[in-house]
Structures are given as structure tokens and as C-alpha cells.
C-alpha positions as CSV (number, residue, x, y, z in Angstrom):
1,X,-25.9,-57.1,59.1
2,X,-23.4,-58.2,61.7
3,X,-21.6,-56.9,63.9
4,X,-17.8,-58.0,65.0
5,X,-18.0,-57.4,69.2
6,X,-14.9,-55.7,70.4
7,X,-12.2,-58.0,72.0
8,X,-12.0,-57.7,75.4
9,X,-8.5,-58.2,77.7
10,X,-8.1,-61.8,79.0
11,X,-8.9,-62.1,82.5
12,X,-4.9,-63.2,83.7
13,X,-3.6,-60.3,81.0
14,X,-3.5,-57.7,84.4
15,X,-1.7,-60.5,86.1
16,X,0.9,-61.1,83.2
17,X,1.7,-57.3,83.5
18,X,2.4,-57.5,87.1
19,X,4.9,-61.0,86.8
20,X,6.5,-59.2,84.0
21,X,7.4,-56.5,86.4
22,X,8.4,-59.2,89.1
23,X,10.1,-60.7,86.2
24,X,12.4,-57.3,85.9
25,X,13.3,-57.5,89.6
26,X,14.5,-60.9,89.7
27,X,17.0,-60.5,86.5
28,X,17.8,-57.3,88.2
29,X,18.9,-58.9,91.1
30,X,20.9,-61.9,89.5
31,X,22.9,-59.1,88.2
32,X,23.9,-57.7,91.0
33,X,23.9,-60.7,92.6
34,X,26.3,-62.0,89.7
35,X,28.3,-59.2,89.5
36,X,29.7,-59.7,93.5
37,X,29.8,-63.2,93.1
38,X,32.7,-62.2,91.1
39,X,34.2,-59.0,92.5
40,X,32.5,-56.0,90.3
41,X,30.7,-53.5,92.8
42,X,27.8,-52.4,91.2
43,X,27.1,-49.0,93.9
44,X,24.9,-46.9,92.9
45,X,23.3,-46.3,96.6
46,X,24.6,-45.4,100.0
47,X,24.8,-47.1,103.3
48,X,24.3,-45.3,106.8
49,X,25.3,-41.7,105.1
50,X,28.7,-43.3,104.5
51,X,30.3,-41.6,101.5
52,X,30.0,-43.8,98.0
53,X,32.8,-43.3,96.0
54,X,31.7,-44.2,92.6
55,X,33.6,-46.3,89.5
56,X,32.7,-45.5,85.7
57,X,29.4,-45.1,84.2
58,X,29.3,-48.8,83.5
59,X,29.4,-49.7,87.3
60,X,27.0,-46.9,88.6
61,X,24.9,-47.0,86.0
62,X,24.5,-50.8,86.1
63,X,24.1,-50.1,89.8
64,X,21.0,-47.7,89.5
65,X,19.2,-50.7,87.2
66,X,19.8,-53.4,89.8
67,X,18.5,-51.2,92.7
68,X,15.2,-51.5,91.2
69,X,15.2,-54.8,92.6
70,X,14.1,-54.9,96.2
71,X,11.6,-52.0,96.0
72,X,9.9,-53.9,93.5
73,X,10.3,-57.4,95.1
74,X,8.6,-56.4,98.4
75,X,6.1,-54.1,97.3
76,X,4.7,-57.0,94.2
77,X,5.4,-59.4,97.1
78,X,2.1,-57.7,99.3
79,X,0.3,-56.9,96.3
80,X,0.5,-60.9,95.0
81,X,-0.5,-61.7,98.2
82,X,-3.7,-59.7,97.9
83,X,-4.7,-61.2,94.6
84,X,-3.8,-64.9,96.0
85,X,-6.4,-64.2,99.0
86,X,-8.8,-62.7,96.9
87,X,-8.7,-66.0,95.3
88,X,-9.1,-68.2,97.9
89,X,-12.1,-65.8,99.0
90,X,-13.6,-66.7,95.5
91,X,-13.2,-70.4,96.4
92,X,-15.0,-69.8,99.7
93,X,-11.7,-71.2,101.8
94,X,-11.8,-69.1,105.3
95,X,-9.5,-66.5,106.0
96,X,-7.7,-68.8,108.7
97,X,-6.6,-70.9,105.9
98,X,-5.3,-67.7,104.2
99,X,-3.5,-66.7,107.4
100,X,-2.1,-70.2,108.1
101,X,-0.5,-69.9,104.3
102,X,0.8,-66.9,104.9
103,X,2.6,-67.8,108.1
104,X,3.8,-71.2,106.7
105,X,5.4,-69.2,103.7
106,X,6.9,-66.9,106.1
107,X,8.5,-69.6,107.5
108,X,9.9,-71.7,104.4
109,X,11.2,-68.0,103.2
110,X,13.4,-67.3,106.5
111,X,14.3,-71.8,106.4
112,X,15.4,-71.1,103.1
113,X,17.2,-67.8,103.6
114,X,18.7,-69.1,107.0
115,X,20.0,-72.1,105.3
116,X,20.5,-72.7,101.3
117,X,21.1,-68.7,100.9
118,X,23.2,-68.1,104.1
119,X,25.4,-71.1,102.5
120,X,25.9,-70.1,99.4
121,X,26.7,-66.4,100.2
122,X,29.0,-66.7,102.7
123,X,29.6,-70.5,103.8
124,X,29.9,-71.2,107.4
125,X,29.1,-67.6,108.3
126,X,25.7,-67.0,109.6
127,X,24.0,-64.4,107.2
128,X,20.5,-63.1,107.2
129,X,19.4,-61.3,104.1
130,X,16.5,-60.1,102.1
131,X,14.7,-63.1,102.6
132,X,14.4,-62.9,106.6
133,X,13.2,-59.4,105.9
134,X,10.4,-60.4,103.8
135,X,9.6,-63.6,106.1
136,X,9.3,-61.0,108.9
137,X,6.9,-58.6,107.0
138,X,4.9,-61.3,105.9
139,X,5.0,-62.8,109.4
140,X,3.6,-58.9,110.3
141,X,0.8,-58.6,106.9
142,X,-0.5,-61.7,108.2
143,X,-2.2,-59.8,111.1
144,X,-2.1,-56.4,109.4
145,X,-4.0,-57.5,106.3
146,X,-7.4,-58.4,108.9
147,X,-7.6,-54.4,108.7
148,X,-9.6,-52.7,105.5
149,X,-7.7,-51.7,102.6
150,X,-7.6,-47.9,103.6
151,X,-6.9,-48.5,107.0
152,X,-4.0,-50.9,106.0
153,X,-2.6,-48.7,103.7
154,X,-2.8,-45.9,106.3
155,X,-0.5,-48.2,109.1
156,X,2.0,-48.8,106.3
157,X,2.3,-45.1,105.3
158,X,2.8,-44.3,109.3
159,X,5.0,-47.2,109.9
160,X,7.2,-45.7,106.8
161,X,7.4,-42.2,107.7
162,X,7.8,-42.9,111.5
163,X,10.9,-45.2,110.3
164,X,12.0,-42.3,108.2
165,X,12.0,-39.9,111.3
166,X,13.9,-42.0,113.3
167,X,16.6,-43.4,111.4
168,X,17.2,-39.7,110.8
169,X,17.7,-39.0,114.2
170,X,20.4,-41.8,114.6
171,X,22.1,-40.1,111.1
172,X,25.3,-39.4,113.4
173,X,25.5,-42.7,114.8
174,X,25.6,-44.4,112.0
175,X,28.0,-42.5,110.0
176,X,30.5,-42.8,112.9
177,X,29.7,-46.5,113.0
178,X,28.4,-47.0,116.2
179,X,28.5,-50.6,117.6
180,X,24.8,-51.3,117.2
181,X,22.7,-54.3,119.0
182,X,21.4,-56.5,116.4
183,X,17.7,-56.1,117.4
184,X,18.6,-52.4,116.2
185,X,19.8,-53.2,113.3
186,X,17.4,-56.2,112.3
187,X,14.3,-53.1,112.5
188,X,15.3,-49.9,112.3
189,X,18.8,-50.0,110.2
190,X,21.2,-51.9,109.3
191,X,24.4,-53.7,110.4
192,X,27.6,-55.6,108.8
193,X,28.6,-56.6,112.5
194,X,26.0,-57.9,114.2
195,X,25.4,-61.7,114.0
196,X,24.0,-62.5,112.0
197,X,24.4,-59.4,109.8
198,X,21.3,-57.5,109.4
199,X,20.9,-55.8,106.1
200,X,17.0,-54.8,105.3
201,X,15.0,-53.4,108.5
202,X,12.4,-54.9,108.6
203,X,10.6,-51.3,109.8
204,X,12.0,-49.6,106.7
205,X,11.3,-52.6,103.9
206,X,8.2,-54.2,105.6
207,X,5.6,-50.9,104.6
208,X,6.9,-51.2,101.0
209,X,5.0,-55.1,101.2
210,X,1.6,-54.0,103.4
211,X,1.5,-51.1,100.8
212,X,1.5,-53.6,97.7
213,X,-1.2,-55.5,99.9
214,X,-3.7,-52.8,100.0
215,X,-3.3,-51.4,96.3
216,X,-3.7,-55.2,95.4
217,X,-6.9,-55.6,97.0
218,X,-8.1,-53.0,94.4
219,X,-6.8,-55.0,91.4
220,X,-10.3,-55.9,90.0
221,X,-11.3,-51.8,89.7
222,X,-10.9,-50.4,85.9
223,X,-8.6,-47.8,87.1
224,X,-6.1,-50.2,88.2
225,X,-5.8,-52.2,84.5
226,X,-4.7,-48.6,82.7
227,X,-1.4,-48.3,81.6
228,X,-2.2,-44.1,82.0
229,X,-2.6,-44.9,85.7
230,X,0.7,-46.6,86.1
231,X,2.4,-43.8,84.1
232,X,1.0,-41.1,86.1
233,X,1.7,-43.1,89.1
234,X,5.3,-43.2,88.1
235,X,5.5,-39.7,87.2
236,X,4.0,-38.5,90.5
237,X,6.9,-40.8,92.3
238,X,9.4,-39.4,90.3
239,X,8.1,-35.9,90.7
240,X,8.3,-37.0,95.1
241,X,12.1,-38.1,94.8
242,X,13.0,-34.8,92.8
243,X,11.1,-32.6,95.3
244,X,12.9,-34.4,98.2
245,X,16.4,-34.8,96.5
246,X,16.3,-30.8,96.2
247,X,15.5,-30.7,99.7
248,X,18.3,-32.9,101.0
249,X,16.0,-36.1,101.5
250,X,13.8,-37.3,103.9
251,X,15.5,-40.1,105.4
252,X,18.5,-39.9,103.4
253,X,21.4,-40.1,104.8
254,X,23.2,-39.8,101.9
255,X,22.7,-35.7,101.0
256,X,23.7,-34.3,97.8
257,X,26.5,-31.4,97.7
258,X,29.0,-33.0,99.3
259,X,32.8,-31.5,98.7
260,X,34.2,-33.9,96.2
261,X,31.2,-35.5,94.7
262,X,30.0,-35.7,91.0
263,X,26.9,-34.7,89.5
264,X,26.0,-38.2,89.0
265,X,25.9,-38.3,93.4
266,X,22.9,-36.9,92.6
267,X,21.4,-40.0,91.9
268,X,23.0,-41.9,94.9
269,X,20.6,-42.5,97.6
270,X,20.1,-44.0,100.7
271,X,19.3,-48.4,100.6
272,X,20.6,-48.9,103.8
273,X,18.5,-48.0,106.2
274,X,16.1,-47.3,103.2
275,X,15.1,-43.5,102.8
276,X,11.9,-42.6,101.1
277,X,13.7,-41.0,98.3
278,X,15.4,-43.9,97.4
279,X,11.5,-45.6,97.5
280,X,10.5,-42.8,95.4
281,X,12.8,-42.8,92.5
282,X,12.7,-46.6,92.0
283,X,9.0,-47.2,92.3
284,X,8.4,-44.3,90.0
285,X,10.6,-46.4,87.5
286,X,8.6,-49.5,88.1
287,X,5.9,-47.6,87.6
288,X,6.7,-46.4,83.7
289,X,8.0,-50.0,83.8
290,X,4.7,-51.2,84.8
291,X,2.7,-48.7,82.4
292,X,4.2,-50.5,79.4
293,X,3.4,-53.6,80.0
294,X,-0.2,-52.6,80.4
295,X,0.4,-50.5,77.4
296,X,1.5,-53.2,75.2
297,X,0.5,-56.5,76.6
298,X,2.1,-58.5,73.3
299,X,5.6,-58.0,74.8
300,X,5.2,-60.0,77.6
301,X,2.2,-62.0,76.7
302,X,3.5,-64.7,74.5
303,X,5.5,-62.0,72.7
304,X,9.4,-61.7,72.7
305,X,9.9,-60.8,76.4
306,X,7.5,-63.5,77.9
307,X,10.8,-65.0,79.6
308,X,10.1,-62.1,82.3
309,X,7.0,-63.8,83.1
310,X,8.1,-67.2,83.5
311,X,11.0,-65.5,86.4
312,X,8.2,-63.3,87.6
313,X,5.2,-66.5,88.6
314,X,8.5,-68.6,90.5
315,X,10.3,-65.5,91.5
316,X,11.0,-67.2,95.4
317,X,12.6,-70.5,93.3
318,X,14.1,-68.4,91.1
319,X,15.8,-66.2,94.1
320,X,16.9,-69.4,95.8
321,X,18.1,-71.2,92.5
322,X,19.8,-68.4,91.5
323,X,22.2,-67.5,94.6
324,X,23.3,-71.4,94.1
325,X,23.4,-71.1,90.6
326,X,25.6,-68.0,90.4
327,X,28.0,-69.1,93.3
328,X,29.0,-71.9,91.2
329,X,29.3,-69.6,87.6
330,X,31.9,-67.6,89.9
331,X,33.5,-70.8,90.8
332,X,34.5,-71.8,87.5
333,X,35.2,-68.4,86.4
334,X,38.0,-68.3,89.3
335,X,39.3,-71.1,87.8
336,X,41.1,-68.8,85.3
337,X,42.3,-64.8,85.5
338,X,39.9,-62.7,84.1
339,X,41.2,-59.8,82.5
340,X,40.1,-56.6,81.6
341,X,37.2,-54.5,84.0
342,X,35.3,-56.7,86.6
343,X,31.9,-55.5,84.9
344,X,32.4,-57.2,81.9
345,X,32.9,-60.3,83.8
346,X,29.9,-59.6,86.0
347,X,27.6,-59.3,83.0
348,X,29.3,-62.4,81.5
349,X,28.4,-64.5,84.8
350,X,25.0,-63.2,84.6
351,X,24.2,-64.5,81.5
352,X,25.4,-67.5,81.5
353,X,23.9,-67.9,84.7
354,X,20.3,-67.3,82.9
355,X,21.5,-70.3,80.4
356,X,20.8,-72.3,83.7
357,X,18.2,-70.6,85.3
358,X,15.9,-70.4,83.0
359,X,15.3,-74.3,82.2
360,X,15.0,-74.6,85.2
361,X,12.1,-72.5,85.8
362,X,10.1,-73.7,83.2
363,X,10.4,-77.0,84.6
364,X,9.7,-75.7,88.1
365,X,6.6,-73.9,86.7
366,X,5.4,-77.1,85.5
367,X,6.1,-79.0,88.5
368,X,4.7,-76.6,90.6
369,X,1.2,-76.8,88.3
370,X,1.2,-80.2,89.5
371,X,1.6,-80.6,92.4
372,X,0.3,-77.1,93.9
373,X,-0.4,-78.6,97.2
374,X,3.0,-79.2,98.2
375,X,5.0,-76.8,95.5
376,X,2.7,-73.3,96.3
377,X,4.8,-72.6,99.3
378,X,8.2,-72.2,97.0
């Protein structure tokens, strides 16, 4: 008699699941990104407690898909990190070659955001976005990650709540917009009028990343390759952000009950500076998000939605290509009046836009496989 051994999970299929999910960020943010490019407002959030005035269903509800973006983006952007050292560990490389890598990156990121981005979003202007932010938390994790895992994930939790405290206490001042000083801003809030403007504190963003370092350093344990962790994970959040949202937020400047807002205000929370029910409610998603894919590995592993993969392992080209990608879609599209809602046009820019952008990530991949030593940075 034989016996037919039970298959076991390829070794990269845990990674596969988490570029899927990076994969879901980036398209997330092309729409968004798409979407202003050519004039449709996709707010679902709020900004310094001012109030949000919302448009149809098909504006906020697109908005409250595309602000699972940036939670995502920073937290996967730590917890990569984690499985790249533990690599390099494996290959015996120090762990000043892991920090010098780190702080290179760091670098390219804010270059890139300082230079290609700033141009493309807003010409001449200066503009600092969410690419300085994660340059400046990685700059931080770069240090922080010397710490053990709990100890790391301890600092981040701190670092989060103690921004949460503050920017609570400086509610007032921002909703009366309060000339700010951009150091401020560039930390603890956020600013339109500072120069450059200074949209994700670092402070309120940067924990998100040092958290994804720590869990990552826990990849290899059984618990963390279940999709019933990830789902309970994601319930738990969930179950945070309703707790919270009943209790007017923690952080949130944006409170429900408001005179003159809908039930779907509700769901409106506070991006800007970020309030932890805002963090719960979209890494709760990310985490049912995340859940499937570990559930069902043949979606994203050679199956039909493998394409989130291929955005997910170039995500930084991706992010770069596709500011300059869409910026020229809106072009053209200006060429001629658009009738009809801007939304439509917004989706329509965002997929043609993928027409473009996803050639040219495959061929990026490729490039990037060989020649890693010169390519890993981007």
C-alpha cells in the first residue's frame, strides 16, 4: 500500500497573500489619485474636525474604498521590511547592512517624492506627501527596529496613543484654522499652508509602519499563515472602531451627531491628523481582506486576480509611475468637455490608466530580478 502525503503550502504562498493586499492599496490609491487628477472628490474622511459635506453614494462610497489605501501602505510597508531583514539574517549579512538599506531607501523615497511626485502633482509648487511621511518613519524604524519585537510594538502603540491625546487637545485650533508652523504640522497634524504642505504626520502615520515591523517579525509562526487569524483580527478592529465611533472617537475630530449630517457621517472619520478610529475601521477591512487571500490562495496565486500581486511586489514604482501616468490620462482627457458626473470620468481615467501601468510593472518586475543590486531600492 501507499500512501499520497498531504500537500503542503509553498513557502512564498504567505508572502503572495500579503502583496495581494499591498496590491489592493496601490489600485486603491490610483483611484483616488485618478479621480482628482480630474476633478471628482472622492471624501469619505474628515480633515482637522472640519465639517465634510458629502456628494452621492457613488462619491462617498468610492471614497471609503480608497481610504483603505494609506493604512494599508504603511503598516505592509514595516511588516515587508521585517520579512526583507529576516532574509538578509538568513544570508548571514550584518544588521548594519540592513540598517544602511533601510536608510538609503529612506532617502530615494523622500528624492522621489520631493522631486518626480512634487512635479507631477502640483508643478512648480513645492509639495511633500505620503512619501516624505514614509521616508521619515523608515528613517525612525531604522533605529526603532534594534528593539525586540514586543518592546517595538510597545513604542509604536505609545507613540500612537500619545499622538491621539494630543492632537485632541489642539481639536479647537485646528477647526478654527490656526496658522500652524510647519514643524507642527509635518509631526503632529497636518497643514495645506505650510511650505511645503504637510499632509501625513509623521507621529500619527509612522506607528502604523513600526507596528507592521513587529507583527512581521512573527511571520514564520503557524498562527500568523491562518486566514481565521486575519478574520478575527479584522473583526476585533472593526469591533474597536464601533466601540469608539459610539463614544465620539478617540482622536477624531470628526464626531458623529452633528446638526445637519446624514447617517452615512457615520462612517466619516478623521485622515487628517489620523484618529485611531479611522485606523481601526480600515485595518479591520484589510484584515477580512487579508483573511481571504489566505483563505483562498488560488485567487491571487496564479488565479484570476494575480494582477494584485504583480502591483503589490513594485508597489514604490508603481506609486511613482502612477502619479506621472495619471497626470498625463487627465491631460488628454481635458483636451475635450466631459460630460455627465465627474465620477464616471474618475473611474474612466483610472482604468485606462491601469492599461499603462500594468505593462509596465511586469517589465519592471523583471528588470528589477535582474539587476537587484541597483533596482531593490525602487
Amino acid at each position: 500500500m501507499t500512501t499520497t502525503p498531504t500537500p503542503t503550502p509553498r513557502a512564498t504562498s504567505r508572502i503572495v497573500a500579503i502583496d495581494a493586499l499591498r496590491g489592493v492599496a496601490l489600485i486603491m490609491m490610483a483611484l483616488d489619485h485618478a479621480s482628482f487628477f480630474v476633478g471628482a472628490g472622492l471624501q469619505a474622511e474628515s480633515y482637522g474636525g472640519q465639517a465634510v459635506a458629502l456628494q452621492s453614494v457613488a462619491y462617498w462610497g468610492s471614497g471609503l474604498l480608497t481610504n483603505l489605501a494609506s493604512p494599508i501602505f504603511f503598516l505592509l510597508g514595516g511588516y515587508s521590511l521585517a520579512l526583507y531583514a529576516a532574509g538578509q539574517r538568513r544570508k548571514g549579512n550584518p544588521e548594519g547592512a540592513t540598517t544602511r538599506y533601510l536608510l538609503i531607501r529612506a532617502a530615494v523615497i523622500l528624492v522621489l517624492d520631493l522631486t518626480v511626485c512634487s512635479y507631477f502633482w502640483m508643478g512648480d509648487a513645492p509639495y511633500a506627501h505620503v512619501l516624505t511621511a514614509l521616508a521619515a518613519s523608515l528613517a525612525i524604524l531604522s533605529l526603532l527596529r534594534l528593539l525586540p519585537a514586543p518592546l517595538l510594538a510597545a513604542v509604536a502603540l505609545a507613540t500612537l496613543l500619545l499622538h491621539q491625546v494630543l492632537v485632541t487637545a489642539m481639536a479647537d485650533q485646528l477647526a478654527a484654522g490656526v496658522a500652524q508652523p510647519y514643524w507642527q504640522a509635518f509631526w503632529l497634524t497636518y497643514s495645506y499652508d505650510t511650505t511645503p504642505p504637510a499632509h501625513f504626520a509623521v507621529l500619527g502615520w509612522g506607528p502604523l509602519m513600526w507596528l507592521g515591523y513587529a507583527l512581521g517579525q512573527y511571520q514564520a509562526t503557524p498562527l500568523l499563515r491562518r486566514a481565521s487569524t486575519w478574520a478575527l483580527g479584522g473583526v476585533a478592529l472593526l469591533g474597536l472602531w464601533l466601540g469608539l465611533r459610539l463614544l465620539g472617537g478617540f482622536g477624531d475630530m470628526g464626531a458623529f451627531g452633528v446638526v445637519g449630517e446624514s447617517a452615512a457621517h457615520f462612517l466619516v472619520m478623521s485622515k487628517a491628523p489620523p484618529s485611531l478610529t479611522y485606523f481601526a475601521f480600515n485595518l479591520g477591512l484589510a484584515g477580512l481582506l487579508l483573511a481571504l487571500f489566505y483563505a483562498w490562495p488560488q485567487l491571487v496565486d496564479g488565479g484570476p486576480l494575480q494582477w494584485l500581486v504583480l502591483v503589490g511586489q513594485v508597489s514604490l514604482f508603481v506609486y511613482v509611475a502612477h502619479i506621472v501616468v495619471y497626470h498625463f490620462v487627465a491631460q488628454i482627457m481635458g483636451l475635450v468637455e466631459l460630460p455627465g458626473p465627474r465620477v464616471v470620468w474618475g473611474y474612466a481615467a483610472w482604468l485606462i490608466g491601469f492599461v499603462v501601468l500594468l505593462p509596465l510593472a511586469a517589465q519592471y518586475r523583471t528588470l528589477r530580478k535582474r539587476y537587484p543590486r541597483y533596482l531593490s531600492y525602487l
